[in-house]
N, C-alpha and C positions, 0 to 999 in steps of 0.2 A: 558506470559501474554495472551499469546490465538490468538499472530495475525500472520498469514504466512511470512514466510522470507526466499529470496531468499540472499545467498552470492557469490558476484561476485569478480573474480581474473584474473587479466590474467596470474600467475604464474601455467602453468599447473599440475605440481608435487604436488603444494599444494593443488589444487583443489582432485588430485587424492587420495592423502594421508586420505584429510578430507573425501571421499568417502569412504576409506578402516579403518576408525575410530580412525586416528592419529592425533594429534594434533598439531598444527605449532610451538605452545608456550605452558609452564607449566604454570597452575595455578589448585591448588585441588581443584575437582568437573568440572569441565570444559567439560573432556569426557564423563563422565555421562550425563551434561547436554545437550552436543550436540547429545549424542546419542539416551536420552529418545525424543527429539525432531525433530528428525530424523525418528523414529520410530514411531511415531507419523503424519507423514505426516505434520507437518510445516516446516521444514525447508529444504532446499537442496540446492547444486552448483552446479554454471557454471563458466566458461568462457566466457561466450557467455550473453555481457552486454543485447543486444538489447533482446533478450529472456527473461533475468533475472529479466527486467524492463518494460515489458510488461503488463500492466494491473496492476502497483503498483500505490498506491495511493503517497506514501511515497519513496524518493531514497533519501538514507544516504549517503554522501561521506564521508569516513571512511580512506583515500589513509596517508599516512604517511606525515610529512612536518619538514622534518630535515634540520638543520644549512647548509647554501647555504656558499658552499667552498669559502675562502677568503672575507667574510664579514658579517657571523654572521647574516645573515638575515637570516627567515623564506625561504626554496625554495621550490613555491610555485605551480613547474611547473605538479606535479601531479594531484595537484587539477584542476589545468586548462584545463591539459590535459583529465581527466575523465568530467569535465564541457562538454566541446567542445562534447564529444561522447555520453554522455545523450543527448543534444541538436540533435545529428543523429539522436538518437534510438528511441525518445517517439514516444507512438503510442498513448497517451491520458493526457488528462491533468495530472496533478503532482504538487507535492511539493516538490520540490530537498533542503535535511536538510545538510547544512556544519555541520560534528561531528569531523569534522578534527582539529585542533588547528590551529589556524589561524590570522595574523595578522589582526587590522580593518581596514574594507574598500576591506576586502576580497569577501566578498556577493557579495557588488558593481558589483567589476571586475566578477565573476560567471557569476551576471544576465545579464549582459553587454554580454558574452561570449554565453551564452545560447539563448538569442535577436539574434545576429548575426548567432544561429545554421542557422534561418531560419526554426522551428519548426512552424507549426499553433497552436498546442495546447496551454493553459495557463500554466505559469508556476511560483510558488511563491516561492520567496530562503529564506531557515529559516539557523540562527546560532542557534545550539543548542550544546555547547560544551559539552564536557564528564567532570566529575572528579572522576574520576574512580583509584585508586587506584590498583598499579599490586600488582596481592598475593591475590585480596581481590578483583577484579571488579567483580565477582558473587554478593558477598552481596551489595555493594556499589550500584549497578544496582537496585536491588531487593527495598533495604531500602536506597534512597538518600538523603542526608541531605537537597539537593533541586535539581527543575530540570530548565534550564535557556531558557527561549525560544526566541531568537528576532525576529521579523515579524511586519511589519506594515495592513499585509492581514489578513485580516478574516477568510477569506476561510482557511486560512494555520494555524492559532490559534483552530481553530475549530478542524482541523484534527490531533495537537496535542495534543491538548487535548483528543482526541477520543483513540491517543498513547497510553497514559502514566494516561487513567481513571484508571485503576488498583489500580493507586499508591493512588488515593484516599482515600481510607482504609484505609493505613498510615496517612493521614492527612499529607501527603509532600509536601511544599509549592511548586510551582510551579511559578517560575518570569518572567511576558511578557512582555518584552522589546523591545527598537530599536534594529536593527540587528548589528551595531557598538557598543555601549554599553555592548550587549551580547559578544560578539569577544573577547572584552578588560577586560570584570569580569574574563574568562577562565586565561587571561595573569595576569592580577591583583592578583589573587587569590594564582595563583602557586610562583610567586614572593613573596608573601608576607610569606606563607609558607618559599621557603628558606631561608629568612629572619630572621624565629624563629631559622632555623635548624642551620643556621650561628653564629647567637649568642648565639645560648649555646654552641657552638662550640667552640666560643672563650669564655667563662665563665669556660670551661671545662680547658682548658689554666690557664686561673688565677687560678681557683684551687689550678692545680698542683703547680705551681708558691710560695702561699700561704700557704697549705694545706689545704685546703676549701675541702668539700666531694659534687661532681658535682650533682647529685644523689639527694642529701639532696636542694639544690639549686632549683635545677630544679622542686622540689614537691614543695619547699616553693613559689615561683615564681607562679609554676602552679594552686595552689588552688586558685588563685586571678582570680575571674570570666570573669574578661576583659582580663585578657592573656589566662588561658586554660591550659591544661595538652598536649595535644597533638602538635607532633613534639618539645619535647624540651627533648629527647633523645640524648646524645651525643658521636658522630661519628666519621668515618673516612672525612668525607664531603657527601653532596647529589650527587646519579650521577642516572642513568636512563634514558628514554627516553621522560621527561617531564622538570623536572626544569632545567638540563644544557641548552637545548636548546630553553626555553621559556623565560628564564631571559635573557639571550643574548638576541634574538629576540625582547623581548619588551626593552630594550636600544636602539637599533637600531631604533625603529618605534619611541620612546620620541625624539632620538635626531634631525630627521629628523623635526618636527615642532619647533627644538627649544625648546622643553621642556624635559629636561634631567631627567633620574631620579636617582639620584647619590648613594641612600641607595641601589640601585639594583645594581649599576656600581660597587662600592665597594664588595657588596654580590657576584659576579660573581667574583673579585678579589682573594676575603680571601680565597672561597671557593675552586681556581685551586690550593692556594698557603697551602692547610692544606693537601691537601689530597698529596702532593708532599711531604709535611714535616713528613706525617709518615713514611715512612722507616729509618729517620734517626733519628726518637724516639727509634724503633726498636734498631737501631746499638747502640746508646748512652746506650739503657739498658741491650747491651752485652756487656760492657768495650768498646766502639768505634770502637769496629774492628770485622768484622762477616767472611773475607779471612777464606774460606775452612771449615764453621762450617751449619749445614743443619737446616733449619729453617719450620716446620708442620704449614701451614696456613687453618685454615678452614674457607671457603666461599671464593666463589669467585665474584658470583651475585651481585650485585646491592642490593640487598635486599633478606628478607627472601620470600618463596613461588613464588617464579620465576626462569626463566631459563635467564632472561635478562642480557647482560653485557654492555649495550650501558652505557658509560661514567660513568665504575664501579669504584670505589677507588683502586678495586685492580691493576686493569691496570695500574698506577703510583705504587703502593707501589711494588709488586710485582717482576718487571723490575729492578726497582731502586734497592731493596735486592740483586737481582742476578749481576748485575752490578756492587756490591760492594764486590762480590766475596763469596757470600750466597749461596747452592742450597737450591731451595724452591721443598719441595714436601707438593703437595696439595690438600685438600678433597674439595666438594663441591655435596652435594645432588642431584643436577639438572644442573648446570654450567657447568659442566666441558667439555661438548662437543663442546659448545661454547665458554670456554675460550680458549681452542685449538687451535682454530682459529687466534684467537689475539694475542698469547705469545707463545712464541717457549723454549726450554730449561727447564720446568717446570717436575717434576716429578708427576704423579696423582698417589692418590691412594683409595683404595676400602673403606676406611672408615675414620673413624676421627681417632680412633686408631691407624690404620695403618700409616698415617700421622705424628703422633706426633712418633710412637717407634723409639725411640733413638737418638728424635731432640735436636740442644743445645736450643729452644725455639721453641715455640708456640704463634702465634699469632692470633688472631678472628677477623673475618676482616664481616662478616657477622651474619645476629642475627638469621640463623636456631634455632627451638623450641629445634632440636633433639642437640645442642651444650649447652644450657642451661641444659642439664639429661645426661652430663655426668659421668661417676664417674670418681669423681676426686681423692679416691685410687688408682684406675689404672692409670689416671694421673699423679700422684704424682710420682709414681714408675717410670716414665719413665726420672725422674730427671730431667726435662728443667727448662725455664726460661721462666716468661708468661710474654703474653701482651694482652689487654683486649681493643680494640678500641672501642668496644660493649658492652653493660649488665657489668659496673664497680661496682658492688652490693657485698661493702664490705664483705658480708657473705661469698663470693667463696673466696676471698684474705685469711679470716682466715682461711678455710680450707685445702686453698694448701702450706700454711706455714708449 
């Protein structure tokens, strides 16, 4: 968009890496973009907040806010803690934006935190959450479906909007709200998403039950303008670093005033209990017993166009296969450095092909483009058994019969 950007870390290797033009996370375009803008003279790293925030108009807290061990709340101690050390470093007035996800009444606590720096300067706290899609927060950035701003100042409206004029062009609505209102549309939002993704989830269930074709459902369902076509894909369950730990967290903050929200309580329910229930679809559709038979799973990610596995499906299906006496050898485009990490015992291998030769099944646990092109003559030939938790597009079933 044309404005200077400093990114700040205190992780030094990442700072270094992003200097030497590596990237910390996948998503396509991403190096390109950091590097045409890098070369460009807008953007650069530090470590070094007080520097990085030196003569900004704008400081984004961007710090992570994952599930706080043993009770499912938002922990929130990053953002405080980066609160607290902007309030050290300004050297002139500011508008400090939460982009963190955040429970409401998070600003509150900021401004409150930022008061007590004992800064002179002004300083006005905007929520403006992200909903930015992994795989896709380049475009989603670019082309928003909208941008959410809460601020009760002027001053700080004004210099959002001065942001995000760009997006003008687009005609992309822009909503300026209270700053708890803003907080709760972020949590609202992704909630209600997993919500769709749940219930086709469980549709996809009766189906099978049935014989109902999920596929045909889901288009019939989604041409109806008030539901929509999007998220009603059906899965192994949501996992990533957004709705596992957003729909907990906003449970916890409804039930705190007393006001429960039970369609979310259950959605967090179904959703731990589907993604545990596939591996023993898997087993059911080798004869019930998989002892000593090698099972080709491709993907491992969370989703397609990432390297994420924070609270992937495969992490449960995975395990649970090998623990029934599976070996799983497994492809993954981008993942696999990082499923490594989390699961021991797995075999990787260099391609999808490689994977699957000589498996008594194949399973798709991820929606890669490049799993959807494969051939499935060569497939076929290697004689397994599928399973298809992703893309169930009866045309591939008649193929590989």
């Amino acid at each position: 968009f044309g404005h200077d950007v400093v990114c700040i870390d205190k992780d030094q290797s990442k700072i270094d890496r992003l200097h030497d033009g590596v990237m910390p996370i996948y998503e396509p375009g991403l190096d390109s973009l950091v590097e045409n803008n890098v070369r460009a003279g807008r953007l650069s790293f530090t470590t070094d907040l007080a520097e990085g925030i030196a003569g900004a108009g704008a400081i984004f807290i961007a710090v992570g806010t994952p599930s706080r061990r043993g009770d499912g709340h938002a922990d929130l101690s990053f953002v405080h803690a980066v609160a607290r050390e902007i309030g050290q470093s300004l050297s002139n007035d500011a508008v400090v934006v939460t982009k963190s996800t955040v429970p409401v009444g998070t600003g509150d606590e900021v401004e409150r935190i930022l008061a007590e720096s004992g800064t002179p300067h002004r300083v006005a706290v905007v929520s403006n959450p992200e909903f930015l899609r992994e795989g896709a927060a380049i475009k989603d950035f670019k082309i928003p479906d909208r941008v959410v701003v809460g601020t009760d100042s002027e001053r700080a409206r004004e210099l959002m909007r001065e942001l995000y004029r760009p997006l003008f062009l687009n005609e992309t609505p822009i909503l300026f709200t209270s700053r708890r209102t803003s907080e709760l549309i972020k949590y609202a939002a992704n909630a209600f998403l997993a919500v769709k993704i749940t219930f086709i989830n469980e549709m996809a269930d009766l189906c099978e039950a049935v014989g109902a074709n999920v596929q045909e459902v889901s288009r019939g369902i989604g041409l109806d303008g008030r539901i929509g076509r999007k998220f009603l894909n059906a899965g192994p369950g949501y996992g990533g670093s957004c709705f596992p730990k957003d729909t907990l967290a906003l449970t916890k903050t409804a039930n705190e005033p007393n006001s429960p929200v039970r369609i979310v309580d259950t959605v967090v329910e179904v959703n731990a209990a589907r993604k545990k229930a596939m591996a023993e679809k898997v087993i059911k559709a080798m004869g019930g017993d998989v002892e000593g038979k090698t099972i080709g799973v491709l993907g491992l990610a969370f989703k397609q166009n990432t390297d994420d596995m924070r609270d992937a499906p495969s992490l449960d299906i995975v395990p649970a296969l090998m623990e029934a006496g599976a070996t799983v050898r497994a492809y993954d485009p981008e993942a696999m450095h990082e499923a490594s990490k989390l699961m021991s015992g797995i075999e990787y291998a260099d391609s999808a092909y490689e994977a699957i030769k000589g498996a008594d099944a194949m399973v798709i646990i991820t929606e890669w483009d490049q799993f959807r092109a494969l051939d499935l003559d060569r497939v076929k030939r290697h004689r397994a058994a599928f399973g298809f938790f992703r893309d169930r597009r009866p045309e591939l079933y008649g193929r590989l019969v």
